[in-house]
SEVO-291209 format. One record per residue (C-alpha): z, y, x. Coordinates in pm, 1 decimal, always signed. Each point is the difference from the previous one (the first is absolute). Layout:
// SEVO-291209
REC       up    north     east
REC        Z        Y        X
...
***
This chain:
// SEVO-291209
REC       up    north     east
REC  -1144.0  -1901.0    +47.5
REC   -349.2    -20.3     +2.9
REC   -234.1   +254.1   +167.3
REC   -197.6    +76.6   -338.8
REC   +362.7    +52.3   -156.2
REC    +95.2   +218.8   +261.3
REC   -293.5   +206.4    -49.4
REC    +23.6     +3.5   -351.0
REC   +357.3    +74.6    +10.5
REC    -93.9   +345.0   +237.1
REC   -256.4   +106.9   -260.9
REC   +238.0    -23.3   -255.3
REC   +224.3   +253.3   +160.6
REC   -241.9   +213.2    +73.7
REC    -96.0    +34.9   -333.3
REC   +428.9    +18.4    -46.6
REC     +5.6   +341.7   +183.9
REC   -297.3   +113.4   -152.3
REC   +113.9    -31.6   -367.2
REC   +383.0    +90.8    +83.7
REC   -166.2   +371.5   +177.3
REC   -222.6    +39.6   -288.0
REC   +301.2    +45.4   -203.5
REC    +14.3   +287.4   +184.1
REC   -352.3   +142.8    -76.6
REC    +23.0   -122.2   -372.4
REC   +337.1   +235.0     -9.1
REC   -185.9   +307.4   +121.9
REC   -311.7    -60.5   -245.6
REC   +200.3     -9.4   -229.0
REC    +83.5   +369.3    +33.3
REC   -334.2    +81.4    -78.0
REC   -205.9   -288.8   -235.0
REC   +104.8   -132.7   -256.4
REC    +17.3   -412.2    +19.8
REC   -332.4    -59.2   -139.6
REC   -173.7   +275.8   +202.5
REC   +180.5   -127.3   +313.0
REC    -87.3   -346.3    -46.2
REC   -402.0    +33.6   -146.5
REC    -20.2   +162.0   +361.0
REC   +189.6   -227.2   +234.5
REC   -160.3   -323.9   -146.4
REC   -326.2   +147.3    +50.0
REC    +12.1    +67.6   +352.2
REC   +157.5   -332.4    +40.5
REC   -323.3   -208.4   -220.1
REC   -263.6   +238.2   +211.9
REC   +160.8    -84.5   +345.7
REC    -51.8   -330.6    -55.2
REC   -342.5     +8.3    -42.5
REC   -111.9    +28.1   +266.8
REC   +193.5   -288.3   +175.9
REC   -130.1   -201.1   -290.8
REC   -334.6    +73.0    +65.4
REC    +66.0    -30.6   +381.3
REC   +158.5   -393.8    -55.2
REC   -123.4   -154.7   -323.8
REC   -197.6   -350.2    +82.9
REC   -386.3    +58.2   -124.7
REC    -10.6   -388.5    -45.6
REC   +210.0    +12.9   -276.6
REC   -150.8    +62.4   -358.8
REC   +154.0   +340.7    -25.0
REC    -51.4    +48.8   -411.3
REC   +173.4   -309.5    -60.8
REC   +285.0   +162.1   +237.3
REC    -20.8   +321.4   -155.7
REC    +60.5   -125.4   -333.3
REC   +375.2   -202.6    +29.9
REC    +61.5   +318.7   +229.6
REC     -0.1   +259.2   -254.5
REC   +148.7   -219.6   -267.6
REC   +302.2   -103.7   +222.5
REC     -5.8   +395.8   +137.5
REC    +42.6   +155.6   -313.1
REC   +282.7   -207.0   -100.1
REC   +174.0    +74.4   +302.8
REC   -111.3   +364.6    -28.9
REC   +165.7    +18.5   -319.1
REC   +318.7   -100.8   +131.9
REC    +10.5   +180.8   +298.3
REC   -116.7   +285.6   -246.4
REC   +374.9    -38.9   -178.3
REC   +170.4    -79.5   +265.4
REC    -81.7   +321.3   +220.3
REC    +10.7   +228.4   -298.5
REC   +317.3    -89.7    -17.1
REC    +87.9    +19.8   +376.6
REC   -160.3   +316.5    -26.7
REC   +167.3   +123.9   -295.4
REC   +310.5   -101.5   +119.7
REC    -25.0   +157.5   +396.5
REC     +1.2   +377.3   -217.8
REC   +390.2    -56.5   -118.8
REC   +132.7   -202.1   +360.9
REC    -36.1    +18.9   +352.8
REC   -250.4   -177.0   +209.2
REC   +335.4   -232.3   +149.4
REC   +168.0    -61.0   -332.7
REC   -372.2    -93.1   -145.6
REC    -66.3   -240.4   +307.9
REC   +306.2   -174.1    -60.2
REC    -70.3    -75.7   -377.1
REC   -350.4    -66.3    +40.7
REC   +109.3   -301.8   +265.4
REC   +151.6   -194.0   -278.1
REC   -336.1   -125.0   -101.8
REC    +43.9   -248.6   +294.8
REC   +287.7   -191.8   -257.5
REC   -194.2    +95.6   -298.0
REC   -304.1   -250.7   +131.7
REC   +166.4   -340.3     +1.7
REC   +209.9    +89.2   -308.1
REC   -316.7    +67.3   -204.2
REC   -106.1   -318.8   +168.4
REC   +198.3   -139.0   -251.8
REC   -256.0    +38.6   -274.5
REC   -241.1   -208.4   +212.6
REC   +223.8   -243.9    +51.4
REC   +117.7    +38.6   +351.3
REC   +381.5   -107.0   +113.7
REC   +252.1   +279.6   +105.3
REC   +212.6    -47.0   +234.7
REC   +411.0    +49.3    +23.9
REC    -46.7   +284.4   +294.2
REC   -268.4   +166.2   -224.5
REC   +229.0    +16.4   -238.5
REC   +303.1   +129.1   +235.9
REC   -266.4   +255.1   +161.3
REC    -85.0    +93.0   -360.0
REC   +414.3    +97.3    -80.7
REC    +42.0   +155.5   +287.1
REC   -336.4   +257.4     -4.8
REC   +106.3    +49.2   -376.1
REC   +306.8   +126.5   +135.4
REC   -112.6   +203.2   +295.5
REC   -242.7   +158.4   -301.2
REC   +285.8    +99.7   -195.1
REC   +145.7   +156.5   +289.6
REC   -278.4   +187.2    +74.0
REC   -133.7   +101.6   -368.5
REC   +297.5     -0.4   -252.1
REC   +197.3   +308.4    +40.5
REC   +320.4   +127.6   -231.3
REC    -39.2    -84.5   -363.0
REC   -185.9   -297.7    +77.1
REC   -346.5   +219.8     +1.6
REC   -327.2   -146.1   +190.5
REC   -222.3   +277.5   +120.0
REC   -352.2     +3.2   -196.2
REC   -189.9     -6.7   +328.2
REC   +195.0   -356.7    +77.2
REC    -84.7   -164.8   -346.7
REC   -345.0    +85.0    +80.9
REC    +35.0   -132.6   +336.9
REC   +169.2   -297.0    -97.5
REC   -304.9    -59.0   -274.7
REC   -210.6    +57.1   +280.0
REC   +129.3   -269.4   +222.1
REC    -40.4   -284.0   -286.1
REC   -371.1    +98.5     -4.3
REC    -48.5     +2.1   +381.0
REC   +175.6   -313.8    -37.8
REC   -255.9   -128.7   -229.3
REC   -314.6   +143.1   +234.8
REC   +164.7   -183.5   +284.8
REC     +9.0   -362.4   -238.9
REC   -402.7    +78.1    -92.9
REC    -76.3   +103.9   +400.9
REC   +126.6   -344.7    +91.8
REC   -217.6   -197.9   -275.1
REC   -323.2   +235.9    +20.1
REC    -47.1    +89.5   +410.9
REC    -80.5   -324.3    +96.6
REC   -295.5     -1.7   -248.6
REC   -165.6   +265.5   +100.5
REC   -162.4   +269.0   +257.1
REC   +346.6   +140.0    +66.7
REC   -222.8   +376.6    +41.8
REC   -198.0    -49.9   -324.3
REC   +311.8   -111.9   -177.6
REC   +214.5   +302.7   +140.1
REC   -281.9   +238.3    -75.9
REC     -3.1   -119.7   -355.8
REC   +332.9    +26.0    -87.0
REC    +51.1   +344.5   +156.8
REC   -310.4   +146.3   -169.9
REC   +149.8    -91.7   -318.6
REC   +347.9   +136.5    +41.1
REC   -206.8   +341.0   +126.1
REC   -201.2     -8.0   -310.6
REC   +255.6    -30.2   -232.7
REC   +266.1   +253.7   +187.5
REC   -354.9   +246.8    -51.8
REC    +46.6    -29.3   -342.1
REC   +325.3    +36.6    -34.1
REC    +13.7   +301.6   +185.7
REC   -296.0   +163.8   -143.0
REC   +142.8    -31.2   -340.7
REC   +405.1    +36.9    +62.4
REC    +44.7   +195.1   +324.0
REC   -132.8   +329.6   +152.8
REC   -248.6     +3.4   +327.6
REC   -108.4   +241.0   +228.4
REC   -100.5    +19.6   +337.6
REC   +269.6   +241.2   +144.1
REC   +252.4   -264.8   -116.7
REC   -252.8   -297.9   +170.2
REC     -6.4   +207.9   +334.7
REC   +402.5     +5.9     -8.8
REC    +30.8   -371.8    -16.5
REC   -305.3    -90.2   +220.2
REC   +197.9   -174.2   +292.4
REC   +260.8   -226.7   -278.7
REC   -362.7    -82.3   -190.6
REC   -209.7    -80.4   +360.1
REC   +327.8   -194.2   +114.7
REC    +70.8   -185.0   -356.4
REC   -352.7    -54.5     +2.9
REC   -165.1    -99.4   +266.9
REC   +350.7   -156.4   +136.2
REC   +186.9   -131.8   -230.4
REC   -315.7    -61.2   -223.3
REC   -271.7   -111.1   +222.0
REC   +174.1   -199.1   +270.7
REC   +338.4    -67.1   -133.7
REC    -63.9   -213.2   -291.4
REC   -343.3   -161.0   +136.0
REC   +212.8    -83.8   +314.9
REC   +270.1   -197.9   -256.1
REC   -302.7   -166.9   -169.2
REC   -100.1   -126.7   +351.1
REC   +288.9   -109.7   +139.3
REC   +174.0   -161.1   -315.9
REC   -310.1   -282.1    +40.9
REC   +250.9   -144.3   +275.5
REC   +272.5   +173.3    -18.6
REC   +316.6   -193.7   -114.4
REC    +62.2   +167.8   -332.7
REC   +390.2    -10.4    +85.8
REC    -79.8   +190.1   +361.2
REC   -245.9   +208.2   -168.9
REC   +308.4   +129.3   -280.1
REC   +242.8    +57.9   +238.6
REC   -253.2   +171.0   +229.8
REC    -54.6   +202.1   -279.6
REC   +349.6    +99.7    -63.0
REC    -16.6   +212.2   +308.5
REC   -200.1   +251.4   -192.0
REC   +332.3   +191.2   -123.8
REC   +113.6    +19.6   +372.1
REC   -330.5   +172.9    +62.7
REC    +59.7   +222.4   -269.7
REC   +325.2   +101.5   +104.1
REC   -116.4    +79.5   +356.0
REC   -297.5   +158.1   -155.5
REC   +245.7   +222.6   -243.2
REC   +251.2    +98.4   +249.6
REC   -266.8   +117.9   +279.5
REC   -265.3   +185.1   -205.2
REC   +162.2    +77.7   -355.3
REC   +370.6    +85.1   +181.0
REC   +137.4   -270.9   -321.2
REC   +352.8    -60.1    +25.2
REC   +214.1   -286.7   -192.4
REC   +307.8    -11.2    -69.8
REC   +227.3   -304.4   +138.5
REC     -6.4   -134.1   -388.5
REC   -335.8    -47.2    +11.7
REC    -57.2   -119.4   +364.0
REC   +252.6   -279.8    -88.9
REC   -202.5    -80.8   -277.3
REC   -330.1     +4.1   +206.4
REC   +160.1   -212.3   +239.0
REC    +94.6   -257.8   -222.3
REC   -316.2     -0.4   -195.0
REC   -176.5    -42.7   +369.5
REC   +233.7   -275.6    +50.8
REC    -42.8   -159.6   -333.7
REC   -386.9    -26.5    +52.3
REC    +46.3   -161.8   +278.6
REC   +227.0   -211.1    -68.9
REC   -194.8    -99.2   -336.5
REC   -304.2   -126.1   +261.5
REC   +190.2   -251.3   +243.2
REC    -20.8   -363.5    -38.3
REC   +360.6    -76.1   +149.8
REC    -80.5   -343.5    -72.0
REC   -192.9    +11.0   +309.0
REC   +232.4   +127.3   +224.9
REC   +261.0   -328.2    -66.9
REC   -283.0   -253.7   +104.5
***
């Protein structure tokens, strides 16, 4: 493997743990925001970190209002996206815990080739196996007696199709731009919006922001900020298969995360499942074909 990969491939992990312990942060803010609320805040602290490190790097040669322009078109597409996708994530994390959620969440790893299909992209046979058997391992884990699925997982499961989507536009718009700029775009606009949102559908006052000040810093400046602009970078060179299974490791994270701070417990039901939808994401990502050469 090649030195850039390797390097790309440690980012990705980092940015892994990150977003598996922010599960953990978005569980406790939920006690005390409401989804909008929670998010206006988080994705602001993430777009004003970056400022400064945009300021900091940006090349002076370039003609920056040409650059400025594709940035905010291509950010507020993805902003919109993300926008869904975490108000769903965020929705969801109020009605699950932080491990369950994780797990879910992960299956947006299978989700990207298969809505590869729509831009005409092949799918392999071990995608498809990987694809069964995380299906399966999400049954275990979400469908209880009477054939029920929890609210919080439908919204989690919605959530993962449009993280799944974010991850397909990441791949076709970082490469084009000021991976800061672009970042800082996108999560202004999913800020603005959540602002909205909350100001007209949910209640906010400070007592309730002071509660939830180390989930929003965290979420924010963490998961926001360095997370997601650290998956921009590295996906430039990262092999997209490395990069999904990488990525898959975010439920592990979770788990840990759960089980030391949030004392989360699961049942042997649902760690089955969890280990065969772990096992069915990576499975979905290996080019066996390789391995008979």
């Amino acid at each position: 493997m090649e030195k850039g990969n390797i390097k790309s491939n440690l980012i990705l992990l980092l940015a892994a743990a990150i977003w598996g312990f922010a599960f953990v942060a978005q569980r406790k803010g939920a006690e005390y925001l409401g989804p909008y609320a929670f998010n206006a805040l988080r994705f602001s602290i993430g777009a004003l970190s970056l400022i400064p490190i945009y300021a900091l790097t940006r090349n002076n040669k370039t003609n920056e209002h040409f650059e400025w322009r594709k940035a905010i078109k291509s950010g507020i597409y993805l902003g919109i996206v993300l926008l869904i996708a975490s108000t769903f994530q965020q929705i969801g994390m109020s009605y699950t815990e932080a491990s369950k959620a994780g797990f879910i969440t992960s299956l947006y790893v299978i989700l990207v080739p298969v809505f590869g299909l729509f831009i005409c992209r092949k799918i392999t046979k071990t995608l498809w196996s990987g694809a069964i058997i995380a299906m399966l391992g999400l049954y275990l884990l979400s469908v209880r007696e009477g054939f029920s699925v929890e609210l919080g997982d439908s919204l989690l499961l919605g959530s993962a199709a449009f993280f799944a989507l974010h991850m397909l536009m990441i791949g076709t718009f970082a490469p084009k731009h000021n991976i800061f700029l672009l970042s800082i775009f996108q999560f202004s606009t999913t800020a603005i919006i959540s602002l909205i949102a909350a100001i007209y559908f949910e209640e906010i006052d400070w007592p309730s922001i002071k509660l939830a000040i180390v989930p929003i810093v965290y979420a924010g400046l963490f998961s926001v900020g360095i997370a997601f602009t650290l998956q921009s970078y590295a996906q430039k060179k990262a092999h997209p298969a490395h990069a999904a299974i990488i990525f898959s490791f975010e439920s592990v994270f979770a788990l840990i995360g759960g089980w030391l701070i949030l004392n989360e417990v699961i049942d042997l039901r649902a760690g089955i499942g969890g280990l065969f939808m772990l096992t069915g994401i990576i499975i979905s990502q290996i080019d066996f074909k390789k391995f008979r050469k």
